[in-house]
C-alpha atoms as one frame of an Amber mdcrd trajectory, in Angstrom:
protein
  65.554  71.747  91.133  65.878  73.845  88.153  68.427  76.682  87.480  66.402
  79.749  88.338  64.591  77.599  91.525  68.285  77.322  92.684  68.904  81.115
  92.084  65.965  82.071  94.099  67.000  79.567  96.761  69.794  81.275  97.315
  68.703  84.596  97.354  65.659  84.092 100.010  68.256  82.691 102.136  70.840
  85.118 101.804  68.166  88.413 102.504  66.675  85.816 105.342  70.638  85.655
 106.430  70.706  89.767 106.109  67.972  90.345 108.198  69.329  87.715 111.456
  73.008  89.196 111.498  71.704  92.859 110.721  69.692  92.083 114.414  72.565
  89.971 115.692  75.189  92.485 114.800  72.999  95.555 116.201  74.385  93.997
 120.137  77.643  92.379 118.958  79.796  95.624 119.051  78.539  96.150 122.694
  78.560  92.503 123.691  82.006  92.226 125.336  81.446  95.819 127.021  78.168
  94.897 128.004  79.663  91.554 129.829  82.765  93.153 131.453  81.760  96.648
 132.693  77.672  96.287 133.186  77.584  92.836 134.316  81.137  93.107 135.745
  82.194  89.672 134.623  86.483  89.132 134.280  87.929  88.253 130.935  87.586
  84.422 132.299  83.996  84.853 132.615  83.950  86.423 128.923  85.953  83.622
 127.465  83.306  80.988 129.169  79.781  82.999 128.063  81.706  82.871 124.665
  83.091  79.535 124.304  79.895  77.980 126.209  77.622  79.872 123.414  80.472
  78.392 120.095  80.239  75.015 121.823  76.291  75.190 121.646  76.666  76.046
 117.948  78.460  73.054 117.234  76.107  70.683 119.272  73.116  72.150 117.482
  74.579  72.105 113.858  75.285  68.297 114.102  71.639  67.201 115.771  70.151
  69.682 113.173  72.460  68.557 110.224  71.951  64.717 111.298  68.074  65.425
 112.136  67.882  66.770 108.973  69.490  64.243 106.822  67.145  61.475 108.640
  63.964  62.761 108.642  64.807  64.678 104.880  63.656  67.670 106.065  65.446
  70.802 106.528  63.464  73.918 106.167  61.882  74.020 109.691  65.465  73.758
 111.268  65.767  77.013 109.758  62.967  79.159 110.828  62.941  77.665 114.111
  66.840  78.886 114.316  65.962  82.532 113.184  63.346  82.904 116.209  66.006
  81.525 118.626  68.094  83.943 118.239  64.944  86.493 118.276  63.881  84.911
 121.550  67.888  85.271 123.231  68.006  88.967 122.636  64.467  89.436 124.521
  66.231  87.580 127.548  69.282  89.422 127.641  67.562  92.779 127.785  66.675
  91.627 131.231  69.607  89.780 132.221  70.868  91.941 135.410  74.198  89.745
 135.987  76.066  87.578 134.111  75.053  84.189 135.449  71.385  85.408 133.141
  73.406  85.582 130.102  73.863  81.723 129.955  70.668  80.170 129.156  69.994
  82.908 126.090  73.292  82.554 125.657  72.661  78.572 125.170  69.189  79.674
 122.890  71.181  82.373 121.025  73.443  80.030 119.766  71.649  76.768 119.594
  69.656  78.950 116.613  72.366  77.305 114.281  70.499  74.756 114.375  69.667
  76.491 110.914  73.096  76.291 109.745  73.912  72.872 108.062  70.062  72.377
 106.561  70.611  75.112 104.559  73.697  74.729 103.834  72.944  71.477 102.196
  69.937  72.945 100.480  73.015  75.475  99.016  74.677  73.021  98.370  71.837
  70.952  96.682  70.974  73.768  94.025  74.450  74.452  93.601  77.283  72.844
  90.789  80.831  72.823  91.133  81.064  75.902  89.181  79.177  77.731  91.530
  79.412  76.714  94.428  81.610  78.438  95.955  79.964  81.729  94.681  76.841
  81.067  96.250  78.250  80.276  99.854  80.697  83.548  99.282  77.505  85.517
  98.444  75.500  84.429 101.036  78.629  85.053 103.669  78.136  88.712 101.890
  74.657  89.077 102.955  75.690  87.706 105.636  78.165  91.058 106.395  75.925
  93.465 104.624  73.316  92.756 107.201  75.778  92.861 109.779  76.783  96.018
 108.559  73.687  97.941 108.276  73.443  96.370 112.067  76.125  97.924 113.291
  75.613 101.519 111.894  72.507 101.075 113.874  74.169 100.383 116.700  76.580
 103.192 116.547  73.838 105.736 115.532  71.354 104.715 118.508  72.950 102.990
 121.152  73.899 106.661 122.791  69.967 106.796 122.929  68.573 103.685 123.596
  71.268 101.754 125.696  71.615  98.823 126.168  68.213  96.940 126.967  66.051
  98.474 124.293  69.104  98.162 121.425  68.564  94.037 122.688  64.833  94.499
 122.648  65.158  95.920 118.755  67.648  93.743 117.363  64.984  90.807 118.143
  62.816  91.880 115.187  64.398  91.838 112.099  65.106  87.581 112.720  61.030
  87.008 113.452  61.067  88.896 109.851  63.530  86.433 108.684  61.831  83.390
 109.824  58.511  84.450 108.064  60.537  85.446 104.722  61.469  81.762 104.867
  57.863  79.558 106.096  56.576  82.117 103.623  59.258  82.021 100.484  61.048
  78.400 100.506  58.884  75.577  99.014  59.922  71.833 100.068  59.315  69.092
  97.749  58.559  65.914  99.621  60.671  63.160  99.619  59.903  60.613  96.930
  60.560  56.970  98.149  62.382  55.749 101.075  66.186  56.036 101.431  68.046
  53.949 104.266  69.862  55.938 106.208  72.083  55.193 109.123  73.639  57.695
 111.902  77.135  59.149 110.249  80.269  57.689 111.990  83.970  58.576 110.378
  84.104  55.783 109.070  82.181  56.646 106.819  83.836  59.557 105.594  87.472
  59.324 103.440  90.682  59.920 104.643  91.165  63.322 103.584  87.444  64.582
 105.574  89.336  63.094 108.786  92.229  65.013 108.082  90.489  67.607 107.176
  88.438  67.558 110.258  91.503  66.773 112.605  93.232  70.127 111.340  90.526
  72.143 111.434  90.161  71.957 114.714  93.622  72.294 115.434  92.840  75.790
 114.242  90.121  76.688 116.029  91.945  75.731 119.121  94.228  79.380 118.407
  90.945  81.074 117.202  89.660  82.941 119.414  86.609  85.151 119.840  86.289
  88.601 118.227  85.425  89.928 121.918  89.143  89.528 122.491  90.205  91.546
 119.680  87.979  94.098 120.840  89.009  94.285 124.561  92.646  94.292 122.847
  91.759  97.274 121.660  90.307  98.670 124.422  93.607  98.240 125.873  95.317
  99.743 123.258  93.887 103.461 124.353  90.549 102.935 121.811  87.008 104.787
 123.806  83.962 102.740 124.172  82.095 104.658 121.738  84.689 103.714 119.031
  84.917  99.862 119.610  81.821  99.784 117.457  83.584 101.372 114.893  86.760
  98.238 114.889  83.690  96.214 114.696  82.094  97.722 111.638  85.679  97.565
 109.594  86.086  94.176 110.551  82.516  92.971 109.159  82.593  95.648 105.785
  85.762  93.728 104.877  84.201  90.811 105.167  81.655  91.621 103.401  83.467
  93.244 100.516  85.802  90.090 100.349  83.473  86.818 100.449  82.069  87.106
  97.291  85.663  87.424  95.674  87.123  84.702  97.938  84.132  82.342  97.053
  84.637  82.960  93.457  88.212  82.126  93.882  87.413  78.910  95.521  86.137
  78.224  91.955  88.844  79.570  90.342  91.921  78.086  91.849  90.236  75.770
  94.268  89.241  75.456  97.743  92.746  74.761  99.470  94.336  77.601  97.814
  91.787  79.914  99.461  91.877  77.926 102.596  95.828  78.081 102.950  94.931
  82.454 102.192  92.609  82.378 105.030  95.016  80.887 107.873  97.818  82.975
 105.700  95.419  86.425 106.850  94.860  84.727 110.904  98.761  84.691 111.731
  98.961  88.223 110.507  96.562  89.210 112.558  98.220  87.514 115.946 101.453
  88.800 114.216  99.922  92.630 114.088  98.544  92.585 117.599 101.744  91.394
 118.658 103.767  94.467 117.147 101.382  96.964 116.169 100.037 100.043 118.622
  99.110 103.045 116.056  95.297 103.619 115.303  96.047 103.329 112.132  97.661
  99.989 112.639  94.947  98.905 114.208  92.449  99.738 111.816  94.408  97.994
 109.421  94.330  94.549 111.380  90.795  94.480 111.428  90.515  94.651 107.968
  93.147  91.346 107.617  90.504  90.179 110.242  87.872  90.555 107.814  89.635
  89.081 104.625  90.636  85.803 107.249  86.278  85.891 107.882  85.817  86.375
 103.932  88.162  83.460 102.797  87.621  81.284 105.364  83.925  80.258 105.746
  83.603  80.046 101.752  86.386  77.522 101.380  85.791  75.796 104.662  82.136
  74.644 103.214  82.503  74.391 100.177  85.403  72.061 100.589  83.332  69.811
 103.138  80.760  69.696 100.865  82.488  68.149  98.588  84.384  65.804 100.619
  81.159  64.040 102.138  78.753  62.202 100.240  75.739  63.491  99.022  73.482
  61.185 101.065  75.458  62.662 104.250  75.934  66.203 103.498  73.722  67.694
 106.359  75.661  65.384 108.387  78.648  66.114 107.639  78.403  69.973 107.830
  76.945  69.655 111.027  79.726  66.931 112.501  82.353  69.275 110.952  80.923
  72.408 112.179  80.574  70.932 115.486  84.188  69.831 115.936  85.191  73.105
 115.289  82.671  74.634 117.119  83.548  72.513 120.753  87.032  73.489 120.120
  86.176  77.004 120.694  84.674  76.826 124.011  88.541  75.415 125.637  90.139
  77.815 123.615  88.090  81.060 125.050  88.319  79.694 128.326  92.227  79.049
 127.983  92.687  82.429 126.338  90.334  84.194 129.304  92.373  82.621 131.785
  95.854  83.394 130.566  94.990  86.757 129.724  94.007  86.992 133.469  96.823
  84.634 134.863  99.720  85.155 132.800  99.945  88.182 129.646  97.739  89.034
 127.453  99.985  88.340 124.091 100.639  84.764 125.190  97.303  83.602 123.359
  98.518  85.187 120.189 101.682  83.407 120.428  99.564  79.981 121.237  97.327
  80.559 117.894 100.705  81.171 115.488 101.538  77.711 116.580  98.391  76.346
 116.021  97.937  77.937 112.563 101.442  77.175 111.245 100.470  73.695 111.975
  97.248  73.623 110.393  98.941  75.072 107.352 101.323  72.053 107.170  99.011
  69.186 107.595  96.106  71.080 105.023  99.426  70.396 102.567  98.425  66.875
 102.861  94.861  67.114 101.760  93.625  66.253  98.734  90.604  67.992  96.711
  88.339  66.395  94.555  88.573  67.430  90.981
């Protein structure tokens, strides 16, 4: 695929990404308050909805990311993924307790199923020198969309509520899905290439390792829900939660594009090691910090950890897999990370009902610290 094919690739994706998390990120401000107060569900129940709907992400990145590797096609994983998620916000308009919130919870989530087809397709039309950009500025769109999403949200959710804010964020993803039947021209496959289910074997020692501490992380990182209720906690009103929400994603969105260039620049470990670097200060803040101010600063770090992280995470798998295998390996990577998250919500719920509330932050230091020390041992390519 030619240079300017790869640059309008990339763009069709990334305004097809701005128009899903602009409708995703319309209910995600009021998704934990919709959960514990409407639905009345504990923090237990939060951390399962949550870690049930992450674990569902994984499982549907590696069928669609091994699917799509096999049959070498990838572009109908993604449309199909946009009107998932279009579908899961119809349901939970009428969900009336929080038993309903599971099976769109399952569909909501199993619409990453787009995820590792295009990510390979990214990764296809992209060279080493820039790579990294192109993931970063897509993780922008990403944010901006999520943004513009969650203005929305603050500026209309006193008038709608909650079932017709679900019932509007389901449009702008049917738009996305037609953006990309319409926009993104597959070539067929010329020839047959043999191709055999992934295994680790496959992969080199530093993937595994990779892999391995990776989701050593994601057993400490938890969902943004949390961080939310912790502010709750912290004396913030409903009708500002929205607001923590909208810092968070702005400084993501202000920071991928940088991060992802940097991934260029100094390379993808450097950024990686900055992105667990912004986590523990995060925990860290929560632990000691109670101001407003304070608070609004975390969310920020929360942002720049968001910015750095997905840039460098992909862009370093990428790389690590072969070509033949990159769907594949996106999606097995993305998977173990994502099935980590669902006993690391749950563990979190639970011993924020159980035990404290700052013992999970305490938990996810650990974690990181060791992350930190065994990404030392990876090696990337050159």
């Amino acid at each position: 695929m030619g240079r300017k094919n790869g640059r309008r690739t990339v763009r069709t994706f990334a305004w097809a990404s701005f128009l899903n998390d602009l409708g995703s990120d319309m209910i995600y401000p009021i998704w934990p308050l919709f959960v514990t107060t409407i639905l009345n569900a504990n923090m237990a129940v939060l951390g399962l909805v949550d870690g049930l709907g992450e674990a569902m992400v994984s499982l549907s990145k590696a069928f669609s990311g091994y699917m799509s590797d096999r049959i070498r096609k990838r572009k109908v994983f993604v449309w199909t993924g946009y009107l998932f998620g279009s579908l899961s916000r119809v349901g939970y308009a009428f969900s009336t307790a929080w038993q309903h919130l599971i099976p769109f919870r399952v569909l909501d989530r199993s619409g990453k199923i787009r995820s590792a087809p295009r990510d390979a397709i990214i990764a296809d039309v992209s060279t080493k020198k820039n790579r990294g950009w192109n993931f970063g500025f897509l993780r922008a769109m990403d944010n901006f969309g999520a943004v513009i999403g969650i203005i929305i949200c603050i500026a209309l959710f006193g008038f709608l509520g909650y079932k017709r804010m679900f019932l509007l964020a389901a449009i702008p993803s049917v738009i996305a899905a037609i953006l990309i039947i319409v926009s993104i021209k597959e070539k067929k496959p010329k020839g047959k290439i043999a191709f055999k289910a992934i295994s680790l074997k496959d992969m080199n020692r530093d993937f595994r390792l990779f892999l391995f501490l990776s989701i050593i992380f994601a057993l400490g990182s938890f969902s943004y829900s949390f961080l939310l209720i912790y502010a709750r906690e912290f004396g913030f009103g409903i009708s500002f939660i929205p607001v923590l929400y909208l810092i968070f994603t702005l400084s993501t969105c202000v920071f991928s594009i940088p991060f992802g260039r940097l991934t260029d620049k100094i390379g993808r470990k450097n950024v990686l090691m900055l992105a667990f670097m912004f986590w523990g200060l995060v925990c860290l803040s929560f632990i000691y910090v109670r101001s407003y101010t304070g608070l609004g600063v975390i969310f920020i770090l929360y942002g720049m950890h968001k910015g750095a992280l997905e840039p460098s995470q992909k862009t370093f798998v990428s790389e690590l897999v072969p070509k033949v295998y990159r769907a594949s390996g996106l999606g097995v990577y993305q998977m173990a990370i994502g099935l980590a998250a669902l006993p690391a919500s749950l563990m979190i719920g639970l011993l924020w009902d159980n035990i404290d509330m700052f013992l999970p932050l305490y938990i996810s230091l650990c974690l990181t610290i060791t992350a930190v020390i065994l990404l030392a041992f990876v090696k990337e390519k050159k």
